[in-house]
N, C-alpha and C positions, 0 to 999 in steps of 0.2 A: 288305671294307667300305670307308668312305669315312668321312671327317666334313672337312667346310669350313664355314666363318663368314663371314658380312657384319655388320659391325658401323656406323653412320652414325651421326657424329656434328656438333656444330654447325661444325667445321671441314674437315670430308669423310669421304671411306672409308676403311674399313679393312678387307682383305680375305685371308683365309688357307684352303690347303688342304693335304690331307696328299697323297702320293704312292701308296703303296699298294695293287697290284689283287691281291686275294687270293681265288683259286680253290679252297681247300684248303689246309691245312699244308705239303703239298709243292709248292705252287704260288702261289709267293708274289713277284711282281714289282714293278717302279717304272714306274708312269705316271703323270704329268702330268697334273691335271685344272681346270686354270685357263689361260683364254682369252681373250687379250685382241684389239680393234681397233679402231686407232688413224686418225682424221685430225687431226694436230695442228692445232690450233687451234680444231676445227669437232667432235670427237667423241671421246670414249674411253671406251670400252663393253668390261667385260669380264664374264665367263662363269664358272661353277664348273660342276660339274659331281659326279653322284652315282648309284649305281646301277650297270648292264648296261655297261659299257665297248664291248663292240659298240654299243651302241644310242646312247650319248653319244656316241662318234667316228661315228652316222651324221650326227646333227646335230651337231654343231661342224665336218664338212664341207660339208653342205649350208650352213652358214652364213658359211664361208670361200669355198666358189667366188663365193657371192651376194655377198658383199662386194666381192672383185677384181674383179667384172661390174658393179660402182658401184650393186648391188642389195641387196635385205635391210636390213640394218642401216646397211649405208651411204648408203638412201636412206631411211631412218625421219625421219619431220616432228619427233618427239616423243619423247622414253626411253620414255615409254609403249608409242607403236606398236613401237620397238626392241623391246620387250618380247611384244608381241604377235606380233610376227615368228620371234621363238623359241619362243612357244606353236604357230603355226604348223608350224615345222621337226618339233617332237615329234610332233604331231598326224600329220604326212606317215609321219613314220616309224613312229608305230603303227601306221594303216593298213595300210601293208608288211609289216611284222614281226608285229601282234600276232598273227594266224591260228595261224601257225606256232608261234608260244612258245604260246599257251595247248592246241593240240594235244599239247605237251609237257610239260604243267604248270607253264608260267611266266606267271610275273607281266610286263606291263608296268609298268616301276614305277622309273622315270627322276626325279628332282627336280634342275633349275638354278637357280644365283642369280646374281640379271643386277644391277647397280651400274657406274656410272660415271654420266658428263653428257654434255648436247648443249647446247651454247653456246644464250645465253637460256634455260633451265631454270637450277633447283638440281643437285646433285647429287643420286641415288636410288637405292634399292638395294629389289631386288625378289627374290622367288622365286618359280619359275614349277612347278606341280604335273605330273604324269604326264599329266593330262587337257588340258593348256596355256593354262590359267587361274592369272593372274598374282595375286601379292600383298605388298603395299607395308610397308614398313618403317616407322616415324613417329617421332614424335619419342616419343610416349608408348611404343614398343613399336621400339627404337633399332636391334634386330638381328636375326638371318636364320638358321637355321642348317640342312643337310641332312646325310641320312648318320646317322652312330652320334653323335647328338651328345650324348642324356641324362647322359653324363658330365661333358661342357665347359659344358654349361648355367648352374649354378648359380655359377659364379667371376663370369661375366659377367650375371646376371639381377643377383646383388647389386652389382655395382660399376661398370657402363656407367651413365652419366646424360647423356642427347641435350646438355645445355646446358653441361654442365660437364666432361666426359671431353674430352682431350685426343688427337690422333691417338695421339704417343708413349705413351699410357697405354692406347692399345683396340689397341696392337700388342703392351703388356704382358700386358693382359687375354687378347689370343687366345693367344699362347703358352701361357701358364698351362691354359688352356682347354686345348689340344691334349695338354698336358703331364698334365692329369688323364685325357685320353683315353687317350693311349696306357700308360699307368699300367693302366690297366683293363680296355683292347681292344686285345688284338695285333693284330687285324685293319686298324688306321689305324696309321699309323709314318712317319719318315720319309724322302725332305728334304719338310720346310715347307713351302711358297712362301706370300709376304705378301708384300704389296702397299699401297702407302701413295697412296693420292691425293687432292690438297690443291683444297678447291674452286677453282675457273675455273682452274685449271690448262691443262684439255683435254688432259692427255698423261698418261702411266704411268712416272715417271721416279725411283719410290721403289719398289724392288724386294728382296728378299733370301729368301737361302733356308738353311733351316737343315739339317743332315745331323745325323744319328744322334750324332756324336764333335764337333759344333760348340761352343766354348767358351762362345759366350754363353750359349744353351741350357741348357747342363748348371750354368752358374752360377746362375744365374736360377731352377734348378730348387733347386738346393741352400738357395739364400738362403729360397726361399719355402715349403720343407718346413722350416726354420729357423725363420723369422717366425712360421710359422701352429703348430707345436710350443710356442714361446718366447709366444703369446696364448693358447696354452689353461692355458698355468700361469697365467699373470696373469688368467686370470677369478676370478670367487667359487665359494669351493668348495661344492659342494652338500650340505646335510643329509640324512641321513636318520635315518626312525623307528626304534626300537628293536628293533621287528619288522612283519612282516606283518600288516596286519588281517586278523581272524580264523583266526589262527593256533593252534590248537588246543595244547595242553599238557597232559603229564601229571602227575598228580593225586601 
């Protein structure tokens, strides 16, 4: 399984994904599923990725050759059309593939999330469906997530605010996030990779990734299974009745 995040906030992205491609208990590898491409100055447009690992490296190559041939992404007018360019890629490669998988009983059933800027825009962070029909982030509705995310949800629904969350603080939130996931779902693990990019930047030059034994991680984990222990004593304690209603008694 998979779980990555796009988080957009009033100072730019924040983007993280786990590593993880897991075919089975005995078949449990590390791939990379965050993609970036870069023209400094004029673009930088990156990728996550979730689902059929074959079928994501069909498109994240069809979108690498397009690129190097000054095509795709690298000739998108708009993050929009960028974005439509990747619904595109999908769309190609269903065509191709889907026959055969549903002969077999598979699902096409790929989700990307595409985020970065093209100089004159803001920044955006989008996710693009199996069908390759894009959808946008906003301020009211600040982040993105594919994969096994029902876990990592709720850290980040309560504490991302587009106006007031700070990058440093949505690269807190995602850790925490991953950190309830992989708590819950063997299936996501990792190294990390997060990704920090600071609006009109146009480049990717805040990177880090975290491994399974990384200190900060496991600090971070500690503190916050600490903090969140140490606020449930300090709430009020709750009452209850003497017994159940209508609880029967004998005589």
């Amino acid at each position: 399984m998979t779980y990555c995040v796009g988080i957009k906030t009033h100072q730019g992205l924040l983007l993280a994904s786990d590593s993880r491609s897991n075919a089975g208990y005995d078949q449990v590898n590390t791939c990379r599923k965050m993609f970036t491409f870069v023209t400094p100055g004029e673009r930088a447009i990156a990728v996550l990725t979730s689902g059929s690992l074959s079928l994501t490296q069909s498109v994240t190559t069809m979108l690498r050759r397009s690129y190097r041939a000054g095509e795709g992404l690298a000739a998108a007018a708009t993050f929009y059309d960028a974005v439509r360019v990747i619904g595109e890629c999908m769309r190609q490669v269903a065509d191709l593939d889907r026959a055969a998988l549903e002969k077999d009983g598979l699902n096409f059933n790929i989700h990307m999330l595409v985020a970065g800027q093209i100089r004159g825009e803001e920044p955006q962070l989008y996710m693009v469906y199996p069908q390759g029909n894009p959808l946008a982030a906003t301020a009211e509705m600040p982040f993105l997530q594919i994969g096994e995310y029902k876990y990592g949800r709720p850290i980040i629904e309560r504490g991302v605010v587009y106006s007031a969350t700070t990058l440093e603080s949505a690269a807190k939130y995602a850790l925490l996030s991953f950190d309830a996931t992989m708590r819950s779902n063997v299936t996501v693990g990792p190294p990390i990779e997060m990704l920090l990019y600071r609006s009109n930047s146009l480049e990717f030059d805040e990177y880090r990734s975290f491994g399974a034994d990384d200190s900060l991680m496991l600090s971070i984990h500690s503190q916050w299974e600490h903090s969140l222990r140490h606020a449930v004593e300090q709430l009020p304690e709750i009452p209850f009745n003497a017994c159940l209603p209508g609880t029967q008694s004998a005589e």
